[in-house]
MARLUMMAR-194531 format. One record per residue (C-alpha): residue number from 1; x, y, z. Coordinates in nm, 2 decimals. Layout:
pt num: NUM&xx: X&yy: Y&zz: Z
...
! end
This chain:
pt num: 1&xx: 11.71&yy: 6.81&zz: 13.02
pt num: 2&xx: 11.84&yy: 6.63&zz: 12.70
pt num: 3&xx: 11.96&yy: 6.29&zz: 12.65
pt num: 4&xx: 12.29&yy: 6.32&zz: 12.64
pt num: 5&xx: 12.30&yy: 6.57&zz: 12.95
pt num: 6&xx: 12.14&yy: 6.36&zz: 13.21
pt num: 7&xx: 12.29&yy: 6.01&zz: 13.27
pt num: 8&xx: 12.18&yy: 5.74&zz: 13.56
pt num: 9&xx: 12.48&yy: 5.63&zz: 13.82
pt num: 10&xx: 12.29&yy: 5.58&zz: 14.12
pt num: 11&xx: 11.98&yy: 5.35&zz: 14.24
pt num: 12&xx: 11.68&yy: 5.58&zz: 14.25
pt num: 13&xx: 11.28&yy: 5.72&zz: 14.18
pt num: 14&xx: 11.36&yy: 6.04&zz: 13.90
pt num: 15&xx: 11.04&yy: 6.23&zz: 13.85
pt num: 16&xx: 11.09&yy: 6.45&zz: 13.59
pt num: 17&xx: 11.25&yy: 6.30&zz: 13.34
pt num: 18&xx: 11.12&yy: 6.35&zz: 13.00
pt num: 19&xx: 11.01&yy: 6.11&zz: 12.85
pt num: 20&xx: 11.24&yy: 6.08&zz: 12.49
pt num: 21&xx: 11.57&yy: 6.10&zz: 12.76
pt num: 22&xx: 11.40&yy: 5.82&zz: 13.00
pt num: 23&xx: 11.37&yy: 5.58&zz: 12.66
pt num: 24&xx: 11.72&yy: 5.68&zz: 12.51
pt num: 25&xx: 11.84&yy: 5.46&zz: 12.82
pt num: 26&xx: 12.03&yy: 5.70&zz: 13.03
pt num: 27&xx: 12.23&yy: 5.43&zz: 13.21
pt num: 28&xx: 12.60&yy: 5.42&zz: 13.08
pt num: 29&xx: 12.63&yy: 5.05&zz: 13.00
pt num: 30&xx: 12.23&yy: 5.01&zz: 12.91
pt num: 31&xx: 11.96&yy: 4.89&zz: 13.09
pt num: 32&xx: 11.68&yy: 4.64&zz: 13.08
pt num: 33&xx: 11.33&yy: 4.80&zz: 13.07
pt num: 34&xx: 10.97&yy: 4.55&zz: 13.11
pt num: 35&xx: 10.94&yy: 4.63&zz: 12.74
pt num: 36&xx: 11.23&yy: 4.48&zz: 12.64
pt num: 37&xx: 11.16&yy: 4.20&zz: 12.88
pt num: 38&xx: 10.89&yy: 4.08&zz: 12.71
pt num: 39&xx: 10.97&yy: 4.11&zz: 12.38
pt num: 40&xx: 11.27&yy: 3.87&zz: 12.47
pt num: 41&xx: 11.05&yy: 3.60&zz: 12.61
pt num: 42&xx: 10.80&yy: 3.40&zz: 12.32
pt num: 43&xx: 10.58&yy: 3.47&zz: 12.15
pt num: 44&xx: 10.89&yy: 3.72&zz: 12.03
pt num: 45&xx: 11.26&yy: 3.65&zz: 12.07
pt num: 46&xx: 11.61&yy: 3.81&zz: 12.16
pt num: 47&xx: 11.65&yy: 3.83&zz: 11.79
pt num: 48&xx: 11.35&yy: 4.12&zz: 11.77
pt num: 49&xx: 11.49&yy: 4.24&zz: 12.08
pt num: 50&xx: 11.82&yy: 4.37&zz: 11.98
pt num: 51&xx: 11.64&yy: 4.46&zz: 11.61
pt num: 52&xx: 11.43&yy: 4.68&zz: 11.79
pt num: 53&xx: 11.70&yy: 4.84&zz: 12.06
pt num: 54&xx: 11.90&yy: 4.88&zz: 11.75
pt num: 55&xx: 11.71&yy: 5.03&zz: 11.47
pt num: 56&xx: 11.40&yy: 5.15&zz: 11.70
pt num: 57&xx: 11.03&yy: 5.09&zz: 11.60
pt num: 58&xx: 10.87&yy: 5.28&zz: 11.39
pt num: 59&xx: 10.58&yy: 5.52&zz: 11.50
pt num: 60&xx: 10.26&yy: 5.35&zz: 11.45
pt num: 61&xx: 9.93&yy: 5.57&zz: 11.51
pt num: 62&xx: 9.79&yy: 5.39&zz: 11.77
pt num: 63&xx: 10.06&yy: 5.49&zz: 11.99
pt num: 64&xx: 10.01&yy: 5.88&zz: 11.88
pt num: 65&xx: 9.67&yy: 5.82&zz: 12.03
pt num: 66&xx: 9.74&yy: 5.67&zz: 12.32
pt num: 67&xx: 10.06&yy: 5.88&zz: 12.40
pt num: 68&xx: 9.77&yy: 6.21&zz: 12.35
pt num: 69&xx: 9.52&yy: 6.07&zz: 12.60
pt num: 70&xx: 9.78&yy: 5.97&zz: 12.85
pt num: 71&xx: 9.87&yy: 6.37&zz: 12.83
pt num: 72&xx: 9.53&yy: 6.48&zz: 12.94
pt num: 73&xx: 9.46&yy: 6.20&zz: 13.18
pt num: 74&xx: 9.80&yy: 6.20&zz: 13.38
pt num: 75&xx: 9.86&yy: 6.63&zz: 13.25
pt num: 76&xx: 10.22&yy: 6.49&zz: 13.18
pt num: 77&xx: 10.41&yy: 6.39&zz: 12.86
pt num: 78&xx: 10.53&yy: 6.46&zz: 12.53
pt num: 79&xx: 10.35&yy: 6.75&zz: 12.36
pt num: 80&xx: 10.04&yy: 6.67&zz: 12.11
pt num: 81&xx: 9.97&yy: 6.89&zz: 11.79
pt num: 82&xx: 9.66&yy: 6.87&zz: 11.69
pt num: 83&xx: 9.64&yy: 6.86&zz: 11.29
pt num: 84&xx: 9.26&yy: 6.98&zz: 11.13
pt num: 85&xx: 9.23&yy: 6.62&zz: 10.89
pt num: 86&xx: 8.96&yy: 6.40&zz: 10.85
pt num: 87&xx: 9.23&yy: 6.14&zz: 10.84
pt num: 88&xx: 9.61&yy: 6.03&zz: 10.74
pt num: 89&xx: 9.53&yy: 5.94&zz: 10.36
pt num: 90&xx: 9.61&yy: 6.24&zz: 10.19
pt num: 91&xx: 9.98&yy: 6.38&zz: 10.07
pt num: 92&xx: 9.88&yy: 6.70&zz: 10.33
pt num: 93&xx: 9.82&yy: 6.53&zz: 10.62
pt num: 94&xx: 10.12&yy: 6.25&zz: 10.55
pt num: 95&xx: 10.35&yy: 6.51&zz: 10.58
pt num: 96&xx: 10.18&yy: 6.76&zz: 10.86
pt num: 97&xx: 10.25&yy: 6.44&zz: 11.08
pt num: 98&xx: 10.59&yy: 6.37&zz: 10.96
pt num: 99&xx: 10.67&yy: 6.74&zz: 11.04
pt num: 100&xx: 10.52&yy: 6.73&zz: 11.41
pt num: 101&xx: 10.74&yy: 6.41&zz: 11.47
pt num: 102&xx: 11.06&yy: 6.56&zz: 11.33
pt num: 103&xx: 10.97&yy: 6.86&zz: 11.57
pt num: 104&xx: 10.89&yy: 6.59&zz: 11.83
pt num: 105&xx: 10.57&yy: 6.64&zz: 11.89
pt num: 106&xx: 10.23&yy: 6.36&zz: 11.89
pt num: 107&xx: 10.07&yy: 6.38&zz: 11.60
pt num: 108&xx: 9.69&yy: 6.36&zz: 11.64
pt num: 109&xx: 9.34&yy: 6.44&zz: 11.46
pt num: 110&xx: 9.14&yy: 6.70&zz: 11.53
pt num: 111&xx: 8.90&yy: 6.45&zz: 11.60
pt num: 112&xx: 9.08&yy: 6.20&zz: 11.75
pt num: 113&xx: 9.17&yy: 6.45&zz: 12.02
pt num: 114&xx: 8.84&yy: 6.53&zz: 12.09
pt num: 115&xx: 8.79&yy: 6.17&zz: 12.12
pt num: 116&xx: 9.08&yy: 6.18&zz: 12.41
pt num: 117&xx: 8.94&yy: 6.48&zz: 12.61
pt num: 118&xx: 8.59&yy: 6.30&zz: 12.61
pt num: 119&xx: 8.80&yy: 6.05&zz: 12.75
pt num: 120&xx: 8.98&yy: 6.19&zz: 12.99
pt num: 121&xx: 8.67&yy: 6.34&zz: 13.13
pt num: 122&xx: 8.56&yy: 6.00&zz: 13.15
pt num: 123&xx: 8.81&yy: 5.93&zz: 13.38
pt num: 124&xx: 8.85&yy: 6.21&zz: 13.61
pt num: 125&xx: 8.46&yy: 6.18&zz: 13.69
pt num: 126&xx: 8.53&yy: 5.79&zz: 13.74
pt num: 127&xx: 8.42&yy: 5.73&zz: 14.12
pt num: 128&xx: 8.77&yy: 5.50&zz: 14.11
pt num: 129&xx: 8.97&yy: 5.59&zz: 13.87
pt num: 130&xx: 8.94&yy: 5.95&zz: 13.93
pt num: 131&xx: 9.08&yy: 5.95&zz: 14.26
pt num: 132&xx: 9.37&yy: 5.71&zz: 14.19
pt num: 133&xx: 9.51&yy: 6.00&zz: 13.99
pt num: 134&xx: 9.53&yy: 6.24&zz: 14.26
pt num: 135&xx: 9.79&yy: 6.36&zz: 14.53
pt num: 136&xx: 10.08&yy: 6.20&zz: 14.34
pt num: 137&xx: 10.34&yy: 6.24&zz: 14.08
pt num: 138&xx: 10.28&yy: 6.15&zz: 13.68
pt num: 139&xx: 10.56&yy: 5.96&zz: 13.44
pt num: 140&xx: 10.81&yy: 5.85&zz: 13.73
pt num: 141&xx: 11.14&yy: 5.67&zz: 13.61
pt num: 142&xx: 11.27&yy: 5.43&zz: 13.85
pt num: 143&xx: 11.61&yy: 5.27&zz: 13.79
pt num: 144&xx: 11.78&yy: 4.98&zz: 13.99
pt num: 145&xx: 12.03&yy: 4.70&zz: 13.97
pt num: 146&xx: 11.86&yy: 4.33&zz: 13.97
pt num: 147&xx: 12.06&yy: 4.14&zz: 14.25
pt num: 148&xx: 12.09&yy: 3.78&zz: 14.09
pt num: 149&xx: 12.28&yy: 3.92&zz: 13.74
pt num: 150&xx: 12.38&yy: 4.29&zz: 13.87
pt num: 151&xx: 12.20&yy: 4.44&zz: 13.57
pt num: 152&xx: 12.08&yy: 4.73&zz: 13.56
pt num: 153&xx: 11.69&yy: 4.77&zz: 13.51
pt num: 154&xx: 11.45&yy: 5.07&zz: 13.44
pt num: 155&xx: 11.04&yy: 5.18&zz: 13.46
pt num: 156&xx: 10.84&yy: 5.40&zz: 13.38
pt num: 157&xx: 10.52&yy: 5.46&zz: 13.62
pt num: 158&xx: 10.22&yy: 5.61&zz: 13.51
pt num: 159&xx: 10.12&yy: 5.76&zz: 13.86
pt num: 160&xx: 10.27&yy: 5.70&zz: 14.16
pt num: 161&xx: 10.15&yy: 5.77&zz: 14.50
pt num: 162&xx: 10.30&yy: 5.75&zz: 14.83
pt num: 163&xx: 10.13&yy: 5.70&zz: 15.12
pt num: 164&xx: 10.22&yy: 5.61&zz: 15.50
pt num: 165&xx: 10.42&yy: 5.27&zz: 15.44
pt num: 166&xx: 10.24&yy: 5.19&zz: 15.14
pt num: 167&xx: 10.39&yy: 5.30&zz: 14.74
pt num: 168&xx: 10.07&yy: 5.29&zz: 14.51
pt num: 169&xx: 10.13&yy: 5.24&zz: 14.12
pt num: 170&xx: 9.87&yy: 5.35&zz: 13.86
pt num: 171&xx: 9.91&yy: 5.20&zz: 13.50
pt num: 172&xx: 9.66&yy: 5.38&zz: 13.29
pt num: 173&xx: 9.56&yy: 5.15&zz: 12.92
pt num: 174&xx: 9.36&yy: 5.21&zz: 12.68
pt num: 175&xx: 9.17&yy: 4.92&zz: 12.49
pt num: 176&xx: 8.96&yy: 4.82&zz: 12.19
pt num: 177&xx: 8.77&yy: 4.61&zz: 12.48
pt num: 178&xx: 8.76&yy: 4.73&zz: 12.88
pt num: 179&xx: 8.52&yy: 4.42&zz: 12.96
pt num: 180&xx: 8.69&yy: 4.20&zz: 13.24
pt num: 181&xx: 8.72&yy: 3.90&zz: 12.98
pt num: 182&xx: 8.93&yy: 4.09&zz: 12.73
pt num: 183&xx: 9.13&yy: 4.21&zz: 13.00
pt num: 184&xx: 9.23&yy: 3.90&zz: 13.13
pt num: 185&xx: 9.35&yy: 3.81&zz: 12.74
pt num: 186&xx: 9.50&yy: 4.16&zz: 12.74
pt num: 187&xx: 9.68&yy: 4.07&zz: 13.09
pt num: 188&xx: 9.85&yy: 3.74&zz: 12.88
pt num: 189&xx: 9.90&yy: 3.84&zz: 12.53
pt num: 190&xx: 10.09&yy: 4.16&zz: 12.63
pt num: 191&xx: 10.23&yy: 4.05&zz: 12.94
pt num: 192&xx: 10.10&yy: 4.33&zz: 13.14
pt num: 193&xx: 10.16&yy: 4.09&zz: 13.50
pt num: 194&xx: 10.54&yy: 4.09&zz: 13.38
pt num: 195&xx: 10.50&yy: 4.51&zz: 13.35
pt num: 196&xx: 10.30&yy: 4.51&zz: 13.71
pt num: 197&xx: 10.56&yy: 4.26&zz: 13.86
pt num: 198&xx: 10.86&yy: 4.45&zz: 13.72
pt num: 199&xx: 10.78&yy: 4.78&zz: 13.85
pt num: 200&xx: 10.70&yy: 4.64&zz: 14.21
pt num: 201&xx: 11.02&yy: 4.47&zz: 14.24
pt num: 202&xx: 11.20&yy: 4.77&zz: 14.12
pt num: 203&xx: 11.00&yy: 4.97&zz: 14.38
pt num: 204&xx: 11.11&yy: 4.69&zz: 14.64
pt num: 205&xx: 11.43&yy: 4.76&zz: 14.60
pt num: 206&xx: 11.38&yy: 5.16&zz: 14.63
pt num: 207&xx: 11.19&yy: 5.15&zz: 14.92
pt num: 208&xx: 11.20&yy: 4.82&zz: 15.10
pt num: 209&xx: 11.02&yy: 4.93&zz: 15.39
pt num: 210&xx: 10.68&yy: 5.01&zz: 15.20
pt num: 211&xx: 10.40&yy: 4.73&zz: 15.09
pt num: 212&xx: 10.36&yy: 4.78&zz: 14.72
pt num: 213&xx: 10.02&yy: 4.79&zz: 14.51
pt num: 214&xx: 9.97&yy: 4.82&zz: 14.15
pt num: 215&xx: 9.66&yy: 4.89&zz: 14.01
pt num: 216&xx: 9.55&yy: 4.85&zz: 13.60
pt num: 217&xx: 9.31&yy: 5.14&zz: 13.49
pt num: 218&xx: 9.17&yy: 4.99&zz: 13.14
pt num: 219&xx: 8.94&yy: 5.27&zz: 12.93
pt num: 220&xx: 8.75&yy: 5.16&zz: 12.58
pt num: 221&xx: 8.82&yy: 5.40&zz: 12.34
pt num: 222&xx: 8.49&yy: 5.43&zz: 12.20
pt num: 223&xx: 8.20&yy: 5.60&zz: 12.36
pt num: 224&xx: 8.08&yy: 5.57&zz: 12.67
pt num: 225&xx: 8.46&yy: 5.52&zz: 12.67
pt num: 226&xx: 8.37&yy: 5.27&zz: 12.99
pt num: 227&xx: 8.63&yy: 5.18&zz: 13.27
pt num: 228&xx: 8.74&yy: 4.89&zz: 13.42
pt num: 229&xx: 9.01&yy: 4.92&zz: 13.73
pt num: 230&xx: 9.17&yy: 4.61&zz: 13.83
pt num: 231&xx: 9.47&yy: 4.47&zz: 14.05
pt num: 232&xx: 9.65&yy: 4.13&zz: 13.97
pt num: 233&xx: 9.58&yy: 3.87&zz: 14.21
pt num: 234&xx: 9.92&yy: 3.69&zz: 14.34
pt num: 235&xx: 9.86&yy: 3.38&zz: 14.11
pt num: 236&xx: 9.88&yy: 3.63&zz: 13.81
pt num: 237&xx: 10.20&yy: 3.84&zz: 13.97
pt num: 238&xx: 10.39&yy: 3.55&zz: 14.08
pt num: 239&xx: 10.39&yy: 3.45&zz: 13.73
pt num: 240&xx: 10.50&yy: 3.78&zz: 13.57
pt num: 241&xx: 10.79&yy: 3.78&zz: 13.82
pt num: 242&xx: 10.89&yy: 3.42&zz: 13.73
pt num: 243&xx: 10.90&yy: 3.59&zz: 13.36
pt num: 244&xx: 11.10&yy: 3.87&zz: 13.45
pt num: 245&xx: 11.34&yy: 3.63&zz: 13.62
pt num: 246&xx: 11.35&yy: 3.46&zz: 13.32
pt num: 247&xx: 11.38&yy: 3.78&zz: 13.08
pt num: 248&xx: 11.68&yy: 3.84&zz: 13.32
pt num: 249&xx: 11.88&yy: 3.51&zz: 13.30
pt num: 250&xx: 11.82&yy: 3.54&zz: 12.94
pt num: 251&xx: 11.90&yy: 3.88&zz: 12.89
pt num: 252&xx: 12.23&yy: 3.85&zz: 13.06
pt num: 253&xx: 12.34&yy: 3.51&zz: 12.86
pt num: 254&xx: 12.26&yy: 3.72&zz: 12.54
pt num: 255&xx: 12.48&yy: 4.02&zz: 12.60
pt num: 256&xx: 12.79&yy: 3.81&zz: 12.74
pt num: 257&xx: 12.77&yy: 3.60&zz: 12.44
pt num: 258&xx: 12.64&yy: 3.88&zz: 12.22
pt num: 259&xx: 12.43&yy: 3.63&zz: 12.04
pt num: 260&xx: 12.05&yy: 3.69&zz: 12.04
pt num: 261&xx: 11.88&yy: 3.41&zz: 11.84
pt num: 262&xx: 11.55&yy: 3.36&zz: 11.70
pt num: 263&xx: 11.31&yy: 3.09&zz: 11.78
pt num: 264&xx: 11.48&yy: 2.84&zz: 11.63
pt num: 265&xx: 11.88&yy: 2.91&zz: 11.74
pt num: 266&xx: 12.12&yy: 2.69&zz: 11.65
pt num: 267&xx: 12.01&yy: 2.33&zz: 11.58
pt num: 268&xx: 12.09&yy: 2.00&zz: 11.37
pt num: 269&xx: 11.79&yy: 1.90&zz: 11.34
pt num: 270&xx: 11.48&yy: 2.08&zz: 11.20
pt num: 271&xx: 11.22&yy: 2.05&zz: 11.51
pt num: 272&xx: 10.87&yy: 1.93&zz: 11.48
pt num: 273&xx: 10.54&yy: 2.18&zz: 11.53
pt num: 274&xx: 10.25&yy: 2.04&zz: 11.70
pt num: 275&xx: 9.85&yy: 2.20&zz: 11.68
pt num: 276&xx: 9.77&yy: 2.45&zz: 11.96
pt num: 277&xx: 9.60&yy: 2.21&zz: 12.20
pt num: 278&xx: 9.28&yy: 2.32&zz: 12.20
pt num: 279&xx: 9.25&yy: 2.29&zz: 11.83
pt num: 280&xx: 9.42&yy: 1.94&zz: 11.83
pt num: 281&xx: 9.18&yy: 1.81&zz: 12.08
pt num: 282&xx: 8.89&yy: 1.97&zz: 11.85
pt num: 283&xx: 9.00&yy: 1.80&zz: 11.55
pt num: 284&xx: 9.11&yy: 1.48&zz: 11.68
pt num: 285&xx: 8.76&yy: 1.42&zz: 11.76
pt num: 286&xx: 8.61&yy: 1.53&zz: 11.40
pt num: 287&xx: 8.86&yy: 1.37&zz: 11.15
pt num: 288&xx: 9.09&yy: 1.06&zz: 11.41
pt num: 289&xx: 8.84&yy: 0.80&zz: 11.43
! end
C-alpha cells in the first residue's frame, strides 16, 4: 500500500495501514489529526501548524527511539536498522542514519536497541500492561467527519481491543519520568487528555453502540524501565474534549480564511505580559512591600 494508492472516502476503523500512508493524510481534501490539534491550541499556534503540515518536522532521535520500542512492544510499525555506534557524533554514523531514513527505515543504536528489547520485556511480563496488549489489533487508523464543522478528522491507536459492547484503547509512552506526578505534568504539557478524548469521540462515532475506555501505559526508559498504567478521570477528559472542540472551531476559521496567525495576530496595540501567577504571588511578597 503506498500513499498515493490508498485514499480515505468513507467513515471507518483501517487496520493495516502503514504508518508513512496514514501520516501523508489519505483523506482527499485533508484531515485534522490530535497532533495537529494541539499544536494549534497555546502554548503553540496555527502559525506552527501549517509550518509544520507544510514543510514537515525534522526527525529528531528521540522519536527513532520511541518509534523502535513501540515496534517490539506493539510487533507493528516502521522497520528499525540497527547501526553498530557508540553514538551519532561521528561523520560514519551521521550518514549510516541518513541512509536508513532515505531507505525509510528507524535509525537506532546498537545499544539503544538493546535498551528497547529490555523494555519491551519489561512490558510484556507487566501483570497490567502485559495483558492490555493481547487479543487485539496494533496501529489502527480511524477516520471520521466531526458533526459541528463537517471536517474530516483522523487517529492513530496504539492497540485496540474489542470486546462485548465495550472498544478498549491502549496508548503506549515512553518517559524520562513514569512516577504518577510527572505523569499528571506529562498529561498537561502535551495534551495527552486532548489525544485520549479525540480518539474516543472518533470511536463514538464508529461504533456508537459500544462504551469506550482508554488507557495510558507510561514506561521510564531507564532501568528497571518501571510502569505506570493509568486512565483519565472525567474531569481530565471533559477538558481535552472541550480542547478538541476548540482545536476544531479554530481549525475550520483558519482554512476558510486561510490565515493562521501567531500568538499575537493582528492588533493595534502591542499587548501587555503579566508574571506566571505563581511567580507573581512569590515575588510580590519578597520585593512589594
Amino acid at each position: 500500500m503506498t500513499a498515493t494508492a490508498f485514499t480515505v472516502a468513507e467513515p471507518g476503523i483501517y487496520p493495516g495501514v502503514p504508518d508513512a500512508v496514514y501520516h501523508a493524510d489519505p483523506v482527499p481534501g485533508g484531515s485534522l489529526s490530535s497532533t495537529g490539534a494541539t499544536k494549534l491550541l497555546p502554548p503553540s499556534c496555527p502559525a506552527l501548524f501549517q509550518h509544520d503540515r507544510v514543510h514537515g518536522q525534522a526527525p529528531r532521535g528521540e522519536f527513532d527511539f520511541g518509534h523502535a520500542v513501540h515496534s517490539l512492544v506493539l510487533g507493528e510499525g516502521p522497520e528499525v536498522a540497527v547501526l553498530d555506534f557508540a553514538d551519532w557524533r561521528s561523520k560514519a554514523a551521521h550518514a549510516a542514519r541518513e541512509e536508513a531514513r532515505d531507505a525509510g527505515l528507524v535509525p537506532v543504536l546498537a545499544g539503544d536497541w538493546a535498551t528497547a528489547k529490555a523494555m519491551a520485556h519489561q512490558v510484556a511480563e507487566h501483570p497490567a500492561a502485559g495483558t492490555l496488549f493481547q487479543g487485539g489489533t496494533s496501529e489502527v487508523s480511524l477516520f471520521w467527519q466531526d458533526k459541528a464543522t463537517g471536517l474530516w478528522c483522523r487517529g492513530r491507536i496504539d492497540y485496540l481491543r474489542q470486546l462485548t459492547g465495550l472498544t478498549l484503547s491502549v496508548d503506549y509512552k515512553t518517559t524520562k519520568d513514569a512516577s504518577p506526578d510527572a505523569i499528571r505534568r506529562a498529561i498537561h504539557e502535551y495534551g495527552y487528555n486532548l489525544q485520549a478524548a479525540w480518539y474516543m469521540t472518533g470511536l463514538e462515532a464508529l461504533r456508537p453502540d459500544d462504551e469506550q475506555r482508554f488507557v495510558f501505559v507510561f514506561q521510564q526508559k531507564t532501568a528497571p524501565y518501571l510502569i505506570t498504567v493509568r486512565e483519565l478521570d472525567q474531569q481530565a477528559l471533559d477538558i481535552g474534549r472541550a480542547k478538541a472542540e476548540r482545536a476544531l472551531r479554530l481549525y475550520a476559521e483558519c482554512t476558510a480564511a486561510d490565515r493562521w496567525p501567531d500568538w499575537t495576530g493582528p492588533v493595534a496595540d502591542i499587548p501587555f505580559i503579566n508574571l506566571p501567577t505563581w511567580a507573581a504571588i512569590r515575588d510580590t511578597e519578597e520585593y512589594v512591600k
